[in-house]
C-alpha atoms as an extended CHARMM CRD file, in Angstrom:
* protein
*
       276  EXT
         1         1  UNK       CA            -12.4900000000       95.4660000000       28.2600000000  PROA      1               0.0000000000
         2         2  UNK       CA             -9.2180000000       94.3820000000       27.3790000000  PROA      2               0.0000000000
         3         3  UNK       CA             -8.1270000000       93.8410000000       24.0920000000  PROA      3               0.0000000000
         4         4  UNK       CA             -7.2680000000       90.4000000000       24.5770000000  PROA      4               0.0000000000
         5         5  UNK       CA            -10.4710000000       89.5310000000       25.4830000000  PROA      5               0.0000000000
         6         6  UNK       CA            -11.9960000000       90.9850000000       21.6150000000  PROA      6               0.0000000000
         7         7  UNK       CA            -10.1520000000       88.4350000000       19.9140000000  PROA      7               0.0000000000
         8         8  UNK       CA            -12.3420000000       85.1520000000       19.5870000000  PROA      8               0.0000000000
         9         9  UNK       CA             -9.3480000000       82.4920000000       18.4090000000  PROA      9               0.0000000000
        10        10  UNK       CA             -7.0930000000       83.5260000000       21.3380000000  PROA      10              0.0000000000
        11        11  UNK       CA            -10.6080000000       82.7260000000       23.9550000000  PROA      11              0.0000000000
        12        12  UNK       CA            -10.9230000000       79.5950000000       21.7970000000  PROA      12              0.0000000000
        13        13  UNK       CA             -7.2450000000       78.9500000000       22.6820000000  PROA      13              0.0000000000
        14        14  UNK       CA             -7.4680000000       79.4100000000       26.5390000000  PROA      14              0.0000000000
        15        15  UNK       CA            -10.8730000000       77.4130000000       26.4490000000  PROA      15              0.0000000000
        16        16  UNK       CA             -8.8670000000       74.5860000000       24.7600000000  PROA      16              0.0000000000
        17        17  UNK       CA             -5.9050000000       74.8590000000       26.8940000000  PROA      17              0.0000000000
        18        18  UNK       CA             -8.2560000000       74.8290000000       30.2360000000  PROA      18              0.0000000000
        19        19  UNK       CA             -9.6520000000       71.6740000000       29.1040000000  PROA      19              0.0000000000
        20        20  UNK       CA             -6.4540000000       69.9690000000       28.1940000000  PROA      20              0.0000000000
        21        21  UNK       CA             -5.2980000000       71.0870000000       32.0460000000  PROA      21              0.0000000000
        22        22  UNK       CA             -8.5840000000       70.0360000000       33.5170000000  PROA      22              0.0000000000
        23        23  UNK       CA             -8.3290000000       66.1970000000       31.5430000000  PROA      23              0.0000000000
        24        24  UNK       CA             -4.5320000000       65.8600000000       32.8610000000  PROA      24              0.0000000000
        25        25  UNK       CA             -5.8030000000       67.0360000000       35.9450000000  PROA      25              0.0000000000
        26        26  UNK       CA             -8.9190000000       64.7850000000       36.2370000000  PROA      26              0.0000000000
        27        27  UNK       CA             -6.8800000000       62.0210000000       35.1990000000  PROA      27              0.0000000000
        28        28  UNK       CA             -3.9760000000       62.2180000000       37.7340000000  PROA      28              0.0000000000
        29        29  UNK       CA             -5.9850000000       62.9250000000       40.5420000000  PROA      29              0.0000000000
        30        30  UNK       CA             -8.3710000000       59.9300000000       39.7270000000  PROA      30              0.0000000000
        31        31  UNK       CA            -11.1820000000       58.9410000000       41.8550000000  PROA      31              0.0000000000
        32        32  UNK       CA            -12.7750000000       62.8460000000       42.4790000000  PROA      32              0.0000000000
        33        33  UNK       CA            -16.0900000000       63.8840000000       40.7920000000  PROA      33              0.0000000000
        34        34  UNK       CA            -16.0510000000       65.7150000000       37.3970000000  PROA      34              0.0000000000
        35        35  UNK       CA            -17.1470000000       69.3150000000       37.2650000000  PROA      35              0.0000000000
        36        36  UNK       CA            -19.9340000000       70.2680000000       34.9830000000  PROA      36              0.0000000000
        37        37  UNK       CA            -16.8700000000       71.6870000000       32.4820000000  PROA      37              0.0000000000
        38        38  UNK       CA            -14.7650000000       68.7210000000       32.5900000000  PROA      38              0.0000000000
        39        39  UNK       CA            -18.0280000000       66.8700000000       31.8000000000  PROA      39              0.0000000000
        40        40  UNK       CA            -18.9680000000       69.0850000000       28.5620000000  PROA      40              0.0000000000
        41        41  UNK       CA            -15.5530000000       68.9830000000       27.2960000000  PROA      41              0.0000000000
        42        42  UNK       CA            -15.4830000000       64.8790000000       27.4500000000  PROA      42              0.0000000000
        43        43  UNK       CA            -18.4040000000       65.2360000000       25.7970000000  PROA      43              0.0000000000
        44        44  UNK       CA            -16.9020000000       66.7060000000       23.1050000000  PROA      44              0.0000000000
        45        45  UNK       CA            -14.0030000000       64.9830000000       23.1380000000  PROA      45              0.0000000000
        46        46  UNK       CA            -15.2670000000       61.5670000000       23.3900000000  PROA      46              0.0000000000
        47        47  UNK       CA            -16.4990000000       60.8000000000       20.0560000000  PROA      47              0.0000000000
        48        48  UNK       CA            -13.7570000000       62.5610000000       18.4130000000  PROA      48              0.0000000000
        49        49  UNK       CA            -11.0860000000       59.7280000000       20.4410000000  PROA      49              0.0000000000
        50        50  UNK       CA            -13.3730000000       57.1410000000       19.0400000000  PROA      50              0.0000000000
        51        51  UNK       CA            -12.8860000000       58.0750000000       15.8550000000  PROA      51              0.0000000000
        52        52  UNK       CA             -9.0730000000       57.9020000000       16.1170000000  PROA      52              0.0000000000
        53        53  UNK       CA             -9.4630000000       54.6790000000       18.3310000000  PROA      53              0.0000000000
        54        54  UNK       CA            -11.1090000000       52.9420000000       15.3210000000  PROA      54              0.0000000000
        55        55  UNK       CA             -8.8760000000       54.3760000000       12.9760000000  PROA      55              0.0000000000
        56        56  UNK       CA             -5.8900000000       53.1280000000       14.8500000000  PROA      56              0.0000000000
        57        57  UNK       CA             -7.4410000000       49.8040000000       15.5180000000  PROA      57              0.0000000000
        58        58  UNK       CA             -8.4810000000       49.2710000000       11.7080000000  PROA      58              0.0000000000
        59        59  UNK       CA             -5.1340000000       50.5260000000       10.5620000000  PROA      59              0.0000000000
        60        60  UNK       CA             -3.3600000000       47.8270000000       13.0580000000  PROA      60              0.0000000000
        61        61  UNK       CA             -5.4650000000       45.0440000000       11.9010000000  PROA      61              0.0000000000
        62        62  UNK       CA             -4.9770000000       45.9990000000        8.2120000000  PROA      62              0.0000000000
        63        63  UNK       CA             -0.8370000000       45.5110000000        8.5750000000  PROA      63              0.0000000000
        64        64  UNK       CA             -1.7840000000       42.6770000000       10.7750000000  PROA      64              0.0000000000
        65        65  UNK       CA             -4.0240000000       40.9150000000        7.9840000000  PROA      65              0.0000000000
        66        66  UNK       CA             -1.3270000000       41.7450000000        5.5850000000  PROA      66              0.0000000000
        67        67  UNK       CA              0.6830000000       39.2990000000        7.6280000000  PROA      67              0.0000000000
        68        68  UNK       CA             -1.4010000000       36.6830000000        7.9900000000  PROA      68              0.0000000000
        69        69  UNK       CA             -1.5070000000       36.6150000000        4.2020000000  PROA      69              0.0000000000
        70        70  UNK       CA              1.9300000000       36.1590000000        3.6350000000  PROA      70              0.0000000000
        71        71  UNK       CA              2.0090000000       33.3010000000        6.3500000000  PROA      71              0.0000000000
        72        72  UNK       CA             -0.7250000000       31.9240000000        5.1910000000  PROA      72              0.0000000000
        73        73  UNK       CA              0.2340000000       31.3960000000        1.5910000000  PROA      73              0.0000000000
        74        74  UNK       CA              3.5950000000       29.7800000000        3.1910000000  PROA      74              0.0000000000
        75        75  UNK       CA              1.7460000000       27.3130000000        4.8990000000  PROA      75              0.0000000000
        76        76  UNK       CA             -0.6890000000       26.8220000000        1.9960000000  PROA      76              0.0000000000
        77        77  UNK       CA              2.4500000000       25.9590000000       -0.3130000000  PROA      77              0.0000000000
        78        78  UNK       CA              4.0530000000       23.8680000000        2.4960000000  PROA      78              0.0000000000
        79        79  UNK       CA              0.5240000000       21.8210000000        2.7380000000  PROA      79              0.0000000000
        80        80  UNK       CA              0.4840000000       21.5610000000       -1.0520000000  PROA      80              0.0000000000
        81        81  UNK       CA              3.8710000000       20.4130000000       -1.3320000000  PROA      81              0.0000000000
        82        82  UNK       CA              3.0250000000       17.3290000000        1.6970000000  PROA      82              0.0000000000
        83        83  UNK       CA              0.1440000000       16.4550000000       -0.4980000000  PROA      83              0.0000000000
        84        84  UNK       CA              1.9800000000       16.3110000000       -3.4370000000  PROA      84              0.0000000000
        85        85  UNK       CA              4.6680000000       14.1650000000       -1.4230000000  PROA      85              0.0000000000
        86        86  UNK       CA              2.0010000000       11.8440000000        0.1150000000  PROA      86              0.0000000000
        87        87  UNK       CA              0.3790000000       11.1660000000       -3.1750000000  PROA      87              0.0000000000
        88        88  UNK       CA              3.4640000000        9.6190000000       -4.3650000000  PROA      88              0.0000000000
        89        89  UNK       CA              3.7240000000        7.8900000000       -1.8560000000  PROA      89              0.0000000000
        90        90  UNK       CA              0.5940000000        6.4240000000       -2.7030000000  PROA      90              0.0000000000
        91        91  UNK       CA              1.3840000000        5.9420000000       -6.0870000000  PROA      91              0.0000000000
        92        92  UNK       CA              4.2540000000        3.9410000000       -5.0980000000  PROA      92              0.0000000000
        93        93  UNK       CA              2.4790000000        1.6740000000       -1.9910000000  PROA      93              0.0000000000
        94        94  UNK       CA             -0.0470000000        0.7710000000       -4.6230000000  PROA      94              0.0000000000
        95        95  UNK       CA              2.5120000000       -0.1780000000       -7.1270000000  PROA      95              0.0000000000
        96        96  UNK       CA              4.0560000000       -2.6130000000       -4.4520000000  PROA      96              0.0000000000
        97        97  UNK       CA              1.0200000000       -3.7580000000       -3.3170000000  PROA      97              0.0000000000
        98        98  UNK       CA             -0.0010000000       -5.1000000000       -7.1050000000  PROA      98              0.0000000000
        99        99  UNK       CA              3.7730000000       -6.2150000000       -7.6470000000  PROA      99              0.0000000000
       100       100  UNK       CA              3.0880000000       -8.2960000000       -4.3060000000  PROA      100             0.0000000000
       101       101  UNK       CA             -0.2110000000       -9.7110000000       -5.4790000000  PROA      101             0.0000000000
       102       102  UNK       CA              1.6400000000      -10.5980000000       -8.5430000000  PROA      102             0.0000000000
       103       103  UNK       CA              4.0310000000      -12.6330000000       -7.2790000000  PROA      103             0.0000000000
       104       104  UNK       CA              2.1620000000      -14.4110000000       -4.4980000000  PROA      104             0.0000000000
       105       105  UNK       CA             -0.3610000000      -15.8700000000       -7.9100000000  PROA      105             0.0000000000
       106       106  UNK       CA              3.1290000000      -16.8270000000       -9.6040000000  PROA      106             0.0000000000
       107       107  UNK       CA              3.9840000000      -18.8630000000       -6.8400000000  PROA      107             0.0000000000
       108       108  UNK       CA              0.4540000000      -19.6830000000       -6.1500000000  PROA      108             0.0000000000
       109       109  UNK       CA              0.6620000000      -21.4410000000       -9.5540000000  PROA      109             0.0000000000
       110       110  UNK       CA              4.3570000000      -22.8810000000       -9.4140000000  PROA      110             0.0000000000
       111       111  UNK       CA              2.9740000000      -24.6150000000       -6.0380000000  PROA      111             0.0000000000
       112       112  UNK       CA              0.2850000000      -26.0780000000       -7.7920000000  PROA      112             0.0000000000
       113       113  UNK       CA              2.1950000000      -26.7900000000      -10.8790000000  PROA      113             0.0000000000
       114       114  UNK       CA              5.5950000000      -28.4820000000       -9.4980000000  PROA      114             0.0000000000
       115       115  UNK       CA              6.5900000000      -30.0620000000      -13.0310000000  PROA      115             0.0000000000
       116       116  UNK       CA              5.9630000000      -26.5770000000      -14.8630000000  PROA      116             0.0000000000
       117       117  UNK       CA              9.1500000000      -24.2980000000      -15.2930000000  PROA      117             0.0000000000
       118       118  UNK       CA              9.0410000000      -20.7320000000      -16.1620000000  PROA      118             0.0000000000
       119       119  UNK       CA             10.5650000000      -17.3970000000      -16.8840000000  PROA      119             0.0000000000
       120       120  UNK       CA              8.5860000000      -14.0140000000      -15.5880000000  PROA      120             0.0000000000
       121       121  UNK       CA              8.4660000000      -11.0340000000      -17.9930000000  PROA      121             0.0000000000
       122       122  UNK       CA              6.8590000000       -7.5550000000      -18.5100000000  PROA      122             0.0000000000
       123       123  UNK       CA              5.3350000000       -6.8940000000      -21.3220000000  PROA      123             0.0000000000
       124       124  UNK       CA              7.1460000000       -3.6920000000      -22.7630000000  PROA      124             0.0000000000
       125       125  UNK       CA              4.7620000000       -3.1000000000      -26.2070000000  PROA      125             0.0000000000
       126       126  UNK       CA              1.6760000000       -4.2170000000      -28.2130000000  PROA      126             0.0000000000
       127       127  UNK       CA              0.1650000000       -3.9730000000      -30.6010000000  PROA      127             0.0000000000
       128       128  UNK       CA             -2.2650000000       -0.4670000000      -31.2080000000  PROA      128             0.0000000000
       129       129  UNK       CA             -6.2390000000       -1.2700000000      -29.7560000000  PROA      129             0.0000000000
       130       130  UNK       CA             -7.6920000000       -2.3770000000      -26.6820000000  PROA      130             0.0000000000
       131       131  UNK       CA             -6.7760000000       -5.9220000000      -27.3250000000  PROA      131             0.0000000000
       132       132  UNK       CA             -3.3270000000       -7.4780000000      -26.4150000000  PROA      132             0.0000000000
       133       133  UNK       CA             -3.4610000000       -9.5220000000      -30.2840000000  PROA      133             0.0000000000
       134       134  UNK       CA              0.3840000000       -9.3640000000      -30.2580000000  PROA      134             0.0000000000
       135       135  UNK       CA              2.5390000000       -7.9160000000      -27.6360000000  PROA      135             0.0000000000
       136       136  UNK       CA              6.3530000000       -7.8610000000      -26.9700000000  PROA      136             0.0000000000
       137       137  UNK       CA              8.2390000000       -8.9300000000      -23.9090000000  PROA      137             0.0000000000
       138       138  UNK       CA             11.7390000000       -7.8870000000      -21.7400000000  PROA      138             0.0000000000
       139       139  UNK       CA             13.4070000000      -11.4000000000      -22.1460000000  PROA      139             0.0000000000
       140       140  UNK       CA             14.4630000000      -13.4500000000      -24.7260000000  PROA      140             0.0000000000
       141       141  UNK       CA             17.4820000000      -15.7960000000      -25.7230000000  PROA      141             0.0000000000
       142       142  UNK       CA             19.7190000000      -14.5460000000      -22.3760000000  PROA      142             0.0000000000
       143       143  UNK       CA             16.8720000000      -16.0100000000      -20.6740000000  PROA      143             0.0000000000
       144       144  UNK       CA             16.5830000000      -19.1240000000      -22.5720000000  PROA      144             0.0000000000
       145       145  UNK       CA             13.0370000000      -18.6300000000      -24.5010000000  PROA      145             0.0000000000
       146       146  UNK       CA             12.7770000000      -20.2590000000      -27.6880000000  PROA      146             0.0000000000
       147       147  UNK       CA             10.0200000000      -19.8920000000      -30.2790000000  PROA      147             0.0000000000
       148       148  UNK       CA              6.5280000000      -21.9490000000      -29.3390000000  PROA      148             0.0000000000
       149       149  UNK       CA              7.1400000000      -21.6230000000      -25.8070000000  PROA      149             0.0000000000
       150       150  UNK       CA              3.7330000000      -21.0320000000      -24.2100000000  PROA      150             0.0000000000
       151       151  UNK       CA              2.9060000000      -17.8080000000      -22.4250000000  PROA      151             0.0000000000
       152       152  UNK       CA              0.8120000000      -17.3570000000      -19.0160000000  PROA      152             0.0000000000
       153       153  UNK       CA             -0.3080000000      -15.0260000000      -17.1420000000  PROA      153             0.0000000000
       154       154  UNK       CA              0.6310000000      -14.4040000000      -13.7940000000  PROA      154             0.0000000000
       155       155  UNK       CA             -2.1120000000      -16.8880000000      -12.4210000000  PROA      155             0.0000000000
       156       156  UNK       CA             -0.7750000000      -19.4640000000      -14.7050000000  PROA      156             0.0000000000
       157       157  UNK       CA             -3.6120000000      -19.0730000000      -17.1850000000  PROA      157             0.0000000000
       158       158  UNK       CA             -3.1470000000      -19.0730000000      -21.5620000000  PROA      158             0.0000000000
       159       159  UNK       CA             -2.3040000000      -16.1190000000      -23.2970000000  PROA      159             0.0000000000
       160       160  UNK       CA             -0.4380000000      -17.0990000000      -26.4240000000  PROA      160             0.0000000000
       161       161  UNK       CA              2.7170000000      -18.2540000000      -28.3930000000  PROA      161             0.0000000000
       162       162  UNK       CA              6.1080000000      -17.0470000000      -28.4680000000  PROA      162             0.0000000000
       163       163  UNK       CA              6.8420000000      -16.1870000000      -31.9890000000  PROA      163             0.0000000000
       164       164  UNK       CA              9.8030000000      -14.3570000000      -32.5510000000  PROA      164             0.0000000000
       165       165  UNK       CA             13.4410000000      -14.2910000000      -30.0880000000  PROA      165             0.0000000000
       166       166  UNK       CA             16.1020000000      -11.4410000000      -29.8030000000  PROA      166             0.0000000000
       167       167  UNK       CA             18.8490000000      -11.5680000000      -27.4660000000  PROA      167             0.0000000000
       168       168  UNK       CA             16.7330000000       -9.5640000000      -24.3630000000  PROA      168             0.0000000000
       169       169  UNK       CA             13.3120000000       -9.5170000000      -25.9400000000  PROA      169             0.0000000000
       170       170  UNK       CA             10.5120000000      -11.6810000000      -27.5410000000  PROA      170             0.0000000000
       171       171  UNK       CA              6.9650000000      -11.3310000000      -29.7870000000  PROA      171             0.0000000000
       172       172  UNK       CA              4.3180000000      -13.1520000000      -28.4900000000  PROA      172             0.0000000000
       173       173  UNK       CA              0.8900000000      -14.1640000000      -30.3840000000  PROA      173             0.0000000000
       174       174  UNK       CA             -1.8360000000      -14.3630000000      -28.2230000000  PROA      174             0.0000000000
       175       175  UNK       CA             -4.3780000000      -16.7880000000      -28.5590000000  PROA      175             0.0000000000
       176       176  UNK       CA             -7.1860000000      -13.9870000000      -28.7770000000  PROA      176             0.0000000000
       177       177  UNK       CA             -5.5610000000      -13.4100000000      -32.4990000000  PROA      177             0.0000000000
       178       178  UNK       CA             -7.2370000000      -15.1570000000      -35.1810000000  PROA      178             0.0000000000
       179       179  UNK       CA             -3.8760000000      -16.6670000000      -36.5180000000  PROA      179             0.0000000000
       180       180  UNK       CA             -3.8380000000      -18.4990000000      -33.0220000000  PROA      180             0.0000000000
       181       181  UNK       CA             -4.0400000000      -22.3570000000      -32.7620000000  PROA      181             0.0000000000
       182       182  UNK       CA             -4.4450000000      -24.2150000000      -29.9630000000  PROA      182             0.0000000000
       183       183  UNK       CA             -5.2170000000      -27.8850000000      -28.7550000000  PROA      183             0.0000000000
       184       184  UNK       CA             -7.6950000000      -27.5390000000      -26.1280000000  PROA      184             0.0000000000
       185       185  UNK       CA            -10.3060000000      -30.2460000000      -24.1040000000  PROA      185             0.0000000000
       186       186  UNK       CA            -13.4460000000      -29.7440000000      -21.9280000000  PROA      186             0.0000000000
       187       187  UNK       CA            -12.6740000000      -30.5120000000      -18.3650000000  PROA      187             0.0000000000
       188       188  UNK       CA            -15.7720000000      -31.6480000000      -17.7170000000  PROA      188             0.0000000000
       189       189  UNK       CA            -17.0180000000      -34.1200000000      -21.2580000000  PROA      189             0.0000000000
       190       190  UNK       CA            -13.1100000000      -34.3900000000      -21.8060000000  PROA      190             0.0000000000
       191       191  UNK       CA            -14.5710000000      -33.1800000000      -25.3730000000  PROA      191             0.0000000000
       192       192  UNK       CA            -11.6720000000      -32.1000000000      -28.1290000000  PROA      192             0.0000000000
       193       193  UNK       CA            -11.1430000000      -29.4220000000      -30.1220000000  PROA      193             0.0000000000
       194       194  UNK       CA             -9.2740000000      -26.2010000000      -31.7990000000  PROA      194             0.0000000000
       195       195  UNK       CA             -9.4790000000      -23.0820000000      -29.8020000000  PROA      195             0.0000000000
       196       196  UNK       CA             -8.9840000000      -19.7580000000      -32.5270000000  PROA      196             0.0000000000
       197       197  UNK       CA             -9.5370000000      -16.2320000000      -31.7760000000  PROA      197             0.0000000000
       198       198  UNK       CA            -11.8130000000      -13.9840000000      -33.3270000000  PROA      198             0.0000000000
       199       199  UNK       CA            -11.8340000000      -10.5240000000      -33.3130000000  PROA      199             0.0000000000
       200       200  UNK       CA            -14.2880000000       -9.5340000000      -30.5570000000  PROA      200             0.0000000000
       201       201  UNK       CA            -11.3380000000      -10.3860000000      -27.7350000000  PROA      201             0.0000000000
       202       202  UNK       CA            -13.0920000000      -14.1880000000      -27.4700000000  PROA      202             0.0000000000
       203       203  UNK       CA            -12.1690000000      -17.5060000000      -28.6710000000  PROA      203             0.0000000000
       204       204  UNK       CA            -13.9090000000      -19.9790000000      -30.8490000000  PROA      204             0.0000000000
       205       205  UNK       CA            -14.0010000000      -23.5350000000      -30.0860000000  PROA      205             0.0000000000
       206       206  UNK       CA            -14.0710000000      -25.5690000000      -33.4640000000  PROA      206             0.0000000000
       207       207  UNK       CA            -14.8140000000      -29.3730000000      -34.3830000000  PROA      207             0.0000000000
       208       208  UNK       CA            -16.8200000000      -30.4020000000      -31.2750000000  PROA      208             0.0000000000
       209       209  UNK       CA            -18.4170000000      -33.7550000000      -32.0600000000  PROA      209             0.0000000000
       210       210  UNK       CA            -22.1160000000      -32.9960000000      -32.6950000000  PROA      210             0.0000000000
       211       211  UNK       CA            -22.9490000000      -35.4220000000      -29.1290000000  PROA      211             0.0000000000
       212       212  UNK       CA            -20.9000000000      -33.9310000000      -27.0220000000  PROA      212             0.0000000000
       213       213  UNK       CA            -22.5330000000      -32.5400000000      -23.9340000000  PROA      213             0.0000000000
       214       214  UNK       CA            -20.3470000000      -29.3740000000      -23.6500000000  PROA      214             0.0000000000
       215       215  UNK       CA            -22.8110000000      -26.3840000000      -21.9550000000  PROA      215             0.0000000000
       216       216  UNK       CA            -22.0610000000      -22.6380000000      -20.7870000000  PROA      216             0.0000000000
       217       217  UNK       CA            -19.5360000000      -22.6750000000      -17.2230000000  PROA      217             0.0000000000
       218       218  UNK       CA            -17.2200000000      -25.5240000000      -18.9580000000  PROA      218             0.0000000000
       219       219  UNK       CA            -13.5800000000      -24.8120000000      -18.1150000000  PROA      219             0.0000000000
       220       220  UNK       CA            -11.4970000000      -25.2830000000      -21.0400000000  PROA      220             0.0000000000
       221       221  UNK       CA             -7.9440000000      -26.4250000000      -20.7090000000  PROA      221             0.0000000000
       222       222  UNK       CA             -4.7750000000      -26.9190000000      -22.7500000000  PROA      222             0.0000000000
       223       223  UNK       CA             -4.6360000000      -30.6740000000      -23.9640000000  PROA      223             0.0000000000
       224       224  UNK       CA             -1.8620000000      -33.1200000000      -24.8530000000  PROA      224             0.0000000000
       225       225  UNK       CA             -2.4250000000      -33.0820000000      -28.3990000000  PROA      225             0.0000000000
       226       226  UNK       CA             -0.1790000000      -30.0690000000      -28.8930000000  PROA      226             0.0000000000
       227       227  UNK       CA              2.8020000000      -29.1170000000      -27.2900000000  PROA      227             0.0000000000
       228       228  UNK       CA              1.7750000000      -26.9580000000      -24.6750000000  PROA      228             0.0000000000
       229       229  UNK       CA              1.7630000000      -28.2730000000      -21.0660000000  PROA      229             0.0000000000
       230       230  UNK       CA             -1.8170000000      -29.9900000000      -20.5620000000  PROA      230             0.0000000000
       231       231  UNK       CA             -3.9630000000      -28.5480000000      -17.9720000000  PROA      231             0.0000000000
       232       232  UNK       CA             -3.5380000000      -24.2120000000      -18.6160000000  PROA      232             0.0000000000
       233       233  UNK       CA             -6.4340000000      -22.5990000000      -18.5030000000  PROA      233             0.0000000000
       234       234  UNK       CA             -7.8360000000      -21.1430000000      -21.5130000000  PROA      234             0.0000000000
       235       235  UNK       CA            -11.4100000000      -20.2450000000      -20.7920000000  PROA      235             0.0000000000
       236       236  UNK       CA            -15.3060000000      -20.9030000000      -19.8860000000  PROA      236             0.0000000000
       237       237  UNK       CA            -17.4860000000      -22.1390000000      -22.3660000000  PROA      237             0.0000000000
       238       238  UNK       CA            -19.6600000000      -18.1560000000      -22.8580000000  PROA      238             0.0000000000
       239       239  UNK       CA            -22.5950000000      -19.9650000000      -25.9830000000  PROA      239             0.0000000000
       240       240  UNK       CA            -22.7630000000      -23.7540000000      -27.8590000000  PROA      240             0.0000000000
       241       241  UNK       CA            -23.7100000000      -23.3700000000      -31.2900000000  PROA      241             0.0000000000
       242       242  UNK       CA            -24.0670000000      -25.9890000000      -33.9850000000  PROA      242             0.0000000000
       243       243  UNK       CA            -22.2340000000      -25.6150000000      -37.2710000000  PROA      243             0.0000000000
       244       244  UNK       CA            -24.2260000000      -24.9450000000      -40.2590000000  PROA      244             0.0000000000
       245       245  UNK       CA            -23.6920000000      -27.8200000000      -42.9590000000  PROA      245             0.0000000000
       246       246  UNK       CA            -21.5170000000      -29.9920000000      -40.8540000000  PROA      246             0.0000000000
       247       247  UNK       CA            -22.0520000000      -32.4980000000      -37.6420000000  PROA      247             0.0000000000
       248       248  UNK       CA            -20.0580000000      -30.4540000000      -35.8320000000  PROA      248             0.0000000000
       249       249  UNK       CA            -20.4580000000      -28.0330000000      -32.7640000000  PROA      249             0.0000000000
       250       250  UNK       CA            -18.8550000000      -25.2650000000      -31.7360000000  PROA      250             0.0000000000
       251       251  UNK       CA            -18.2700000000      -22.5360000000      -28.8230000000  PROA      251             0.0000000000
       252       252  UNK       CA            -17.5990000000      -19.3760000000      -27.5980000000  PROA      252             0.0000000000
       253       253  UNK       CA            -15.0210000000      -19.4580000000      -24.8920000000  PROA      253             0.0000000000
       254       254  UNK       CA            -14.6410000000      -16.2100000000      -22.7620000000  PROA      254             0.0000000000
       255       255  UNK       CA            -11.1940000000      -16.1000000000      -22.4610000000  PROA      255             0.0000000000
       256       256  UNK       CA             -9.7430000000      -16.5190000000      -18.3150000000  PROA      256             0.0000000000
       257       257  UNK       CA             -6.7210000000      -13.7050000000      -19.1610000000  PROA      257             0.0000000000
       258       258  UNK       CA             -7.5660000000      -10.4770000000      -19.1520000000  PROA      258             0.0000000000
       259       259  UNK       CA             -6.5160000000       -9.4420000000      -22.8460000000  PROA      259             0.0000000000
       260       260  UNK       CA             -7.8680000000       -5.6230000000      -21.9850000000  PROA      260             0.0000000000
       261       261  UNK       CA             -5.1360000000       -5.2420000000      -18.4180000000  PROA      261             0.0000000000
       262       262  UNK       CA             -1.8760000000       -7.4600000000      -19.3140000000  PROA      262             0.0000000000
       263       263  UNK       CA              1.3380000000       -6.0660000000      -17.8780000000  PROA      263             0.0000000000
       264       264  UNK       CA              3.2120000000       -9.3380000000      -16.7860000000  PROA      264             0.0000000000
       265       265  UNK       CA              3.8330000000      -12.4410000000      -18.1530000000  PROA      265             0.0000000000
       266       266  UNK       CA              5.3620000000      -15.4760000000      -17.3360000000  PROA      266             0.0000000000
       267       267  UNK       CA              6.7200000000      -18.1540000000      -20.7980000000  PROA      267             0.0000000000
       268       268  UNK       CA              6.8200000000      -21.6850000000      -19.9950000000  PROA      268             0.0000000000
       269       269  UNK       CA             10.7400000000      -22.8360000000      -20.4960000000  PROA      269             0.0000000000
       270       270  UNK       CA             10.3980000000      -26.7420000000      -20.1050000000  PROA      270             0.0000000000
       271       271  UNK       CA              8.2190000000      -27.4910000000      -23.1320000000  PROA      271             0.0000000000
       272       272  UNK       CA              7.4590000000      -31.0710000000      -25.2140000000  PROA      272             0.0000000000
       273       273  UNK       CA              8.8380000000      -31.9110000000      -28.2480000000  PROA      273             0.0000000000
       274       274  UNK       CA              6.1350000000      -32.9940000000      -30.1070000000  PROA      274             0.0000000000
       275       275  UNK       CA              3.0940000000      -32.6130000000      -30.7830000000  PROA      275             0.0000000000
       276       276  UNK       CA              1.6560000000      -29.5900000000      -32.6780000000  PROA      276             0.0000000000
């Protein structure tokens, strides 16, 4: 026997190489029946080219996941950056939309209240709590306010006193403070008396005769015993007590501002003369 023929790699070789030429062949010619060897070889062969099929595939969709990474986290900034956008946006609508519901009660109130004149103004500072006891204001003397000019709200209801004028700001005392004095009547029993504040954020109605028929849900108004405009809202009658040692009554108003949420104001400019 040939020498050739001893060595084993060099048969392994020419079985190799017969298969490689049998696959091309089988594979160009296309269509013909496999012989028993072409079958054994693709029997071998076949899960080996799975193996590197997989491996291809899972390499391809490993670079291709990388990629959708990167694109994703540009998107996910560009989304977070629109939300950001949009929630200003928000921020700001709602800002007009209470601006707007501001001024339609201002001149809700002016309609009603033709012979009442007045200056709008934010409120820029108070005083440290919950309660607006004294508070400061963006207009002053430029603007024509004057100490004792009454301040509103913007629905045209009693807040407090203007005590002290600079050139482009004012103080204001509100009538929640219990330094606060003010003139006020019972719409309904057209009962007199001194409103005060306490310190609770309510208002005490003093030196009610002892027959009046003032009950809880009474509006309380301004009255012309003082120099305020008669008519502003002040509160609703909350409890009627009697005083002890006197032949008095008096009440706990609930105050119709909200002393807690104040941002803008509006002083009355056309004020009496007299009065207290």
């Amino acid at each position: 026997m040939p020498r050739f023929l001893k060595n084993k790699q060099f048969i392994f070789v020419i079985l190799i190489a017969v298969a490689l030429i049998s696959a091309m062949a089988y594979t160009y010619g296309g269509g013909r029946n496999i012989t028993p060897m072409e079958s054994a070889i693709g029997s071998i062969l076949s899960p080996v080219e799975k193996v590197f099929y997989s491996l291809g595939n899972n390499v391809s969709n490993f670079f291709s996941s990388i990629k959708e990474i990167g694109t994703l986290r540009a998107k996910n900034a560009a989304l977070e950056k629109e939300i950001i956008k949009l929630n200003k946006n928000d921020i700001m609508l709602q800002e007009y939309i209470n601006e707007n519901n501001r001024l339609r009660d201002i001149l809700n109130f002016k309609d009603n209240n033709k012979n009442i004149t007045t200056q709008p103004a934010n409120i820029v500072s108070k005083n440290p709590g919950n309660w607006f006891n004294t508070f400061n204001i963006d207009v002053g003397s430029d603007k024509g306010i004057k100490p004792k000019m009454a301040v509103l709200d913007e629905k045209g209801n009693m807040v407090g006193i203007v005590t002290d004028v600079g050139k482009n700001w004012s103080k204001v005392l509100s009538i929640i403070d219990v330094d606060s004095s003010v003139s006020a009547i019972d719409v309904r029993t057209r009962d007199n008396g001194i409103i005060r504040g306490d310190s609770n954020g309510n208002l005490n109605m003093i030196y009610i005769p002892i027959d009046s028929k003032i009950s809880k849900g009474d509006i309380i108004t301004t009255s012309d015993m003082s120099m305020f405009p008669r008519g502003l809202i002040i509160g609703r009658v909350e409890k009627v007590e009697k005083d002890e040692g006197s032949l008095l009554k008096q009440a706990i108003i609930k105050p119709e501002a909200d002393f807690e949420r104040l941002e803008f104001v509006q002083v009355v400019t056309n004020m009496k003369t007299t009065g207290d």
